[in-house]
CHARMM internal coordinates of N, CA and C (Angstrom, degrees):
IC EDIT
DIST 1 N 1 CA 1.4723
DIST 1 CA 1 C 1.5288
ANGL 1 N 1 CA 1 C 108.27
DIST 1 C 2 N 1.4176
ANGL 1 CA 1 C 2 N 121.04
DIHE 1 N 1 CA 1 C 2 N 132.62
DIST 2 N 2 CA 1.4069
ANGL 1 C 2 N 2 CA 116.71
DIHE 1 CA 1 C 2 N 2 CA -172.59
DIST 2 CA 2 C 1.4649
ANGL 2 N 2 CA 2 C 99.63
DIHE 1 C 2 N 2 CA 2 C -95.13
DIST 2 C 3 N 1.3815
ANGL 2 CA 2 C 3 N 83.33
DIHE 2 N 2 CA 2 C 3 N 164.35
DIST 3 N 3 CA 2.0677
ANGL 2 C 3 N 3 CA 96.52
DIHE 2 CA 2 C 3 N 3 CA 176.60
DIST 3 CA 3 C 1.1961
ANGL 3 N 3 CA 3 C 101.25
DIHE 2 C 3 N 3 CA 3 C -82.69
DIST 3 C 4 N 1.3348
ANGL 3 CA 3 C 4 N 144.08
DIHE 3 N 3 CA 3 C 4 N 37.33
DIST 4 N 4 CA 1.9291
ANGL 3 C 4 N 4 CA 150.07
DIHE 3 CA 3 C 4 N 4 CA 165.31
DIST 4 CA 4 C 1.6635
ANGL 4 N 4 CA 4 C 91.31
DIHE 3 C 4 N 4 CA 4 C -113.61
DIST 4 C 5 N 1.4823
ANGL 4 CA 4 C 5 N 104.64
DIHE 4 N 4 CA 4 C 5 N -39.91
DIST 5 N 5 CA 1.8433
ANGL 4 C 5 N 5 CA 102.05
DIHE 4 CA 4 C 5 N 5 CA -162.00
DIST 5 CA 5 C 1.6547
ANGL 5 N 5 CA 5 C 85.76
DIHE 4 C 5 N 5 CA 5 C -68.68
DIST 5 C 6 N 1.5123
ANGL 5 CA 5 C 6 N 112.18
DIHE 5 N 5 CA 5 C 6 N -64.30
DIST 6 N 6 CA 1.2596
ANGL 5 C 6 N 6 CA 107.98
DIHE 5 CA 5 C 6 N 6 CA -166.83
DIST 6 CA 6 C 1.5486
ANGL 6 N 6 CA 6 C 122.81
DIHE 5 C 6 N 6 CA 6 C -57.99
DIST 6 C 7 N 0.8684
ANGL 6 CA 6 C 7 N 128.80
DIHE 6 N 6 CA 6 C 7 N -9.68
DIST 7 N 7 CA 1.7229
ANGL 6 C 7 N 7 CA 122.72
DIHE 6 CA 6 C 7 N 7 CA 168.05
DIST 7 CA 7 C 1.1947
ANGL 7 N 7 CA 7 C 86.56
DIHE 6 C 7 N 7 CA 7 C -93.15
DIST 7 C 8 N 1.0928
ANGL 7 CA 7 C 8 N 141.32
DIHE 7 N 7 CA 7 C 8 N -95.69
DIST 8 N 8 CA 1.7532
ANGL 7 C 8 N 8 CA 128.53
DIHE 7 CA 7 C 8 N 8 CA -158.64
DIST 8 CA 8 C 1.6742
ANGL 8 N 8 CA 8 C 115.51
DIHE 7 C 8 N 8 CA 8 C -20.69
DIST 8 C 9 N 1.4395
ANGL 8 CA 8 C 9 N 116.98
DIHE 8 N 8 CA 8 C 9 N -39.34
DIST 9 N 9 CA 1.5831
ANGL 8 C 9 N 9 CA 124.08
DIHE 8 CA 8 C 9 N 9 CA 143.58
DIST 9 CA 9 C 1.2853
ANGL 9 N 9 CA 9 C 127.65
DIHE 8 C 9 N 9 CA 9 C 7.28
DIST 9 C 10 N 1.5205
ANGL 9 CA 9 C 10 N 72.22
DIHE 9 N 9 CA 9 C 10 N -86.77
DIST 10 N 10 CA 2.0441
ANGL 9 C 10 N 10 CA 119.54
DIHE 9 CA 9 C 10 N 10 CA -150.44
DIST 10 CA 10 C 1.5245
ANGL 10 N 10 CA 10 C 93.98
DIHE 9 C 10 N 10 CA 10 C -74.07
DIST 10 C 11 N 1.6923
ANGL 10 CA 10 C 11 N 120.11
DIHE 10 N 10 CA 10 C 11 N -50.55
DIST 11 N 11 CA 1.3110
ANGL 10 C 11 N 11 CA 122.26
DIHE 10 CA 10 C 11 N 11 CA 171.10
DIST 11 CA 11 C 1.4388
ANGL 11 N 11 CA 11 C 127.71
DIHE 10 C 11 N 11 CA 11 C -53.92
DIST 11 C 12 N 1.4531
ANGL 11 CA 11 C 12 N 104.21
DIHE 11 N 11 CA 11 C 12 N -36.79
DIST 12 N 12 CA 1.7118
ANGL 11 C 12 N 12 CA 117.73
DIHE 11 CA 11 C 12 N 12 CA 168.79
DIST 12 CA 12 C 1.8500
ANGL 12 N 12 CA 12 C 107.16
DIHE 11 C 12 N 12 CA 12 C -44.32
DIST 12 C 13 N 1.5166
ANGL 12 CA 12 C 13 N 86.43
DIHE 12 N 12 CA 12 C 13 N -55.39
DIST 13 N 13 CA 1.3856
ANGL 12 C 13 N 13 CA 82.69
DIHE 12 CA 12 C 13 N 13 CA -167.59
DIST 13 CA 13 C 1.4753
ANGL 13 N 13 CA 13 C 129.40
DIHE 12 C 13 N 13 CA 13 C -82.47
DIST 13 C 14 N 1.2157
ANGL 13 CA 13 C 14 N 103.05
DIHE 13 N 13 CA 13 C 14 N -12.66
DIST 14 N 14 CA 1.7917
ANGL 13 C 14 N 14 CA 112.37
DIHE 13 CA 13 C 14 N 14 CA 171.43
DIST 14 CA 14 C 1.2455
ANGL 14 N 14 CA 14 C 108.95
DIHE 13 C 14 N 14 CA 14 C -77.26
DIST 14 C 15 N 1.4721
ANGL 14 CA 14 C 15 N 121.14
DIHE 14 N 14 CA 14 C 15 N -23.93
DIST 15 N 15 CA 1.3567
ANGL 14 C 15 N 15 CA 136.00
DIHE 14 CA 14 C 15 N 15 CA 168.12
DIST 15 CA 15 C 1.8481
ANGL 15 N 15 CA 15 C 112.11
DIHE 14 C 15 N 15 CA 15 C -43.70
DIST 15 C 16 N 1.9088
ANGL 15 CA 15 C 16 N 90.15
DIHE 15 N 15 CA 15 C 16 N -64.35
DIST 16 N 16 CA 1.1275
ANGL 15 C 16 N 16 CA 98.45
DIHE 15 CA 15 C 16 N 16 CA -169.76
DIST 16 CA 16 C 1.5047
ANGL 16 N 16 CA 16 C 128.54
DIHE 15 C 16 N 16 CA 16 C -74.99
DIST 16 C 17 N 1.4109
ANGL 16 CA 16 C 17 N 108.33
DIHE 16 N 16 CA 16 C 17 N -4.37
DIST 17 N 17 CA 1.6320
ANGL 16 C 17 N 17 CA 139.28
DIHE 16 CA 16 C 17 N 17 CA -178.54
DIST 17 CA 17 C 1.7395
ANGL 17 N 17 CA 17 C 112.25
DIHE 16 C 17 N 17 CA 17 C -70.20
DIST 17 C 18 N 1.9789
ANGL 17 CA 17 C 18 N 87.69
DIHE 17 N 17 CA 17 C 18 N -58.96
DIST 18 N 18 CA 1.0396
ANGL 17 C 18 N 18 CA 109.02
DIHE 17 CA 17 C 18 N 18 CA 174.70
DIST 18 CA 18 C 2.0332
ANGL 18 N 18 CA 18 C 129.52
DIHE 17 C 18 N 18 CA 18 C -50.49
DIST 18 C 19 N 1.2097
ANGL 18 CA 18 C 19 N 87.05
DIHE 18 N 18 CA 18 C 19 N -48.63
DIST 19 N 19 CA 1.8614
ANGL 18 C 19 N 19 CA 107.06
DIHE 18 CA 18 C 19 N 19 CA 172.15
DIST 19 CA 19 C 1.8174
ANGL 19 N 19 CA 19 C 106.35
DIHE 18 C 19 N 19 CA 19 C -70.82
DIST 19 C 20 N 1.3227
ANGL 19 CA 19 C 20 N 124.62
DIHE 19 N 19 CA 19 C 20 N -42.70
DIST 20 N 20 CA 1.1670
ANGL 19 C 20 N 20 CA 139.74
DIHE 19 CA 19 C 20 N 20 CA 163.94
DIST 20 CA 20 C 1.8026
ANGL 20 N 20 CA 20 C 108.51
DIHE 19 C 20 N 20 CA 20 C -25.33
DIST 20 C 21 N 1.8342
ANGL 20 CA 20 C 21 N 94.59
DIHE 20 N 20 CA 20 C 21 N -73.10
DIST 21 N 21 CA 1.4386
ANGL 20 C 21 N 21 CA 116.50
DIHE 20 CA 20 C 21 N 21 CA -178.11
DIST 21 CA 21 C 1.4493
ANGL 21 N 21 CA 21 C 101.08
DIHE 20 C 21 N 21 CA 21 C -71.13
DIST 21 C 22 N 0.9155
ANGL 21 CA 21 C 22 N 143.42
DIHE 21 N 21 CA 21 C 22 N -21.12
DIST 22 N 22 CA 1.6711
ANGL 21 C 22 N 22 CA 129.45
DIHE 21 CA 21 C 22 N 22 CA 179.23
DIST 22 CA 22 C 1.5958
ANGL 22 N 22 CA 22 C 111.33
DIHE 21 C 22 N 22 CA 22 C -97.08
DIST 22 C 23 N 1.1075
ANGL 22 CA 22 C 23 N 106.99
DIHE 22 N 22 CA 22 C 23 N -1.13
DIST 23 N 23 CA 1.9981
ANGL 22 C 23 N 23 CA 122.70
DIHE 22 CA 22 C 23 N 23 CA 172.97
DIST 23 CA 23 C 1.2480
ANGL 23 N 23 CA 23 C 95.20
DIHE 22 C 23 N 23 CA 23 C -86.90
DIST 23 C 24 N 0.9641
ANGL 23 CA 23 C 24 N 114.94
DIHE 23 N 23 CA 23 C 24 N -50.69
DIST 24 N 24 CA 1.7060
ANGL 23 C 24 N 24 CA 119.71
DIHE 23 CA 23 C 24 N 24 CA -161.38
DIST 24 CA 24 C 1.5965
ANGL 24 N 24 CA 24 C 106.74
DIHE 23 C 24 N 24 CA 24 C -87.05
DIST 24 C 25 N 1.2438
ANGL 24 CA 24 C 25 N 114.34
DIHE 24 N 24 CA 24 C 25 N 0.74
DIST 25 N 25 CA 1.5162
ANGL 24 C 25 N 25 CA 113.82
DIHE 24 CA 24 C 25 N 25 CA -174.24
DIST 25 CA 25 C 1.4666
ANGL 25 N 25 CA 25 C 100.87
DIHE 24 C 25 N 25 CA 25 C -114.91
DIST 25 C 26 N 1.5314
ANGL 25 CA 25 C 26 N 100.21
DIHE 25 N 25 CA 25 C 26 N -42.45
DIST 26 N 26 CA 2.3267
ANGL 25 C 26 N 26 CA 98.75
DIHE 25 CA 25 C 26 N 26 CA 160.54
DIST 26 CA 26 C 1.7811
ANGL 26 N 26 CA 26 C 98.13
DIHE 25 C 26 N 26 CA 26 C -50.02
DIST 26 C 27 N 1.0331
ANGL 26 CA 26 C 27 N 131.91
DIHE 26 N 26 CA 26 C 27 N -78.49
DIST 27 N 27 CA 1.4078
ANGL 26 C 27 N 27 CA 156.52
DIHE 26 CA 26 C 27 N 27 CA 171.15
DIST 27 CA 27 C 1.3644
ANGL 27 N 27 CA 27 C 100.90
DIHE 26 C 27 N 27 CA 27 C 21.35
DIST 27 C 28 N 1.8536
ANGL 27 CA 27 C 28 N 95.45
DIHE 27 N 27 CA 27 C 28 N -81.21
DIST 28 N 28 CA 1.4081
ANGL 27 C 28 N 28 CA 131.97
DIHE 27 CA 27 C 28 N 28 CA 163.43
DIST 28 CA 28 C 1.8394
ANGL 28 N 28 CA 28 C 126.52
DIHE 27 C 28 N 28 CA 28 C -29.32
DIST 28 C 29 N 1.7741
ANGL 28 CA 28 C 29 N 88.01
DIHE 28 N 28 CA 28 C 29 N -65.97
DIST 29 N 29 CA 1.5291
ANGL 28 C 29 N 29 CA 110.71
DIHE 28 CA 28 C 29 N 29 CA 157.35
DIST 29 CA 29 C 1.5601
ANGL 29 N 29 CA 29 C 120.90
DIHE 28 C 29 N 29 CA 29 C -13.05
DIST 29 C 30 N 1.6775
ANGL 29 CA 29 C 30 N 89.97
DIHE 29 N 29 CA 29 C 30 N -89.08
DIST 30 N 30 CA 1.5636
ANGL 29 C 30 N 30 CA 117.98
DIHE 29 CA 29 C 30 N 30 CA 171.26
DIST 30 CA 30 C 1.2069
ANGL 30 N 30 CA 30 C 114.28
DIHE 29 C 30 N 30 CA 30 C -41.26
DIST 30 C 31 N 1.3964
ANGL 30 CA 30 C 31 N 131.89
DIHE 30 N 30 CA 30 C 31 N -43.50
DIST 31 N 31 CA 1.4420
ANGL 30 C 31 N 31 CA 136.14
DIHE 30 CA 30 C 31 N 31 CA -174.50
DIST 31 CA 31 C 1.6794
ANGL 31 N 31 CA 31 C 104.84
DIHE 30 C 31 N 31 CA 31 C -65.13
DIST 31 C 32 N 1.6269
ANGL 31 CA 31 C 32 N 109.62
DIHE 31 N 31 CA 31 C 32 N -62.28
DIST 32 N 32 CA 1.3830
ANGL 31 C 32 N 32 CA 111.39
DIHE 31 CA 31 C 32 N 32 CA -170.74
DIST 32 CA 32 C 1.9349
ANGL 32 N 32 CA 32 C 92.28
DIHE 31 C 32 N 32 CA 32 C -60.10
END
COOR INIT
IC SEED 1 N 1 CA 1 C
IC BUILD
C-alpha cells in the first residue's frame, strides 16, 4: 500500500467524519 493510497484514505475518512459532525450539528440546529 503506498503512502499516496494511504493519505487519500485518511482524507476519505476525515472527510466522512467531518460531514458526519456537520449532520449532526444541522440535526441539533433544527431541534433547538
Amino acid at each position: 500500500m503506498s503512502i499516496q493510497m494511504l493519505f487519500c484514505g485518511l482524507t476519505h475518512v476525515d472527510t466522512m467524519t467531518q460531514r458526519k459532525f456537520l449532520d449532526n450539528t444541522e440535526r441539533q440546529r433544527a431541534v433547538f
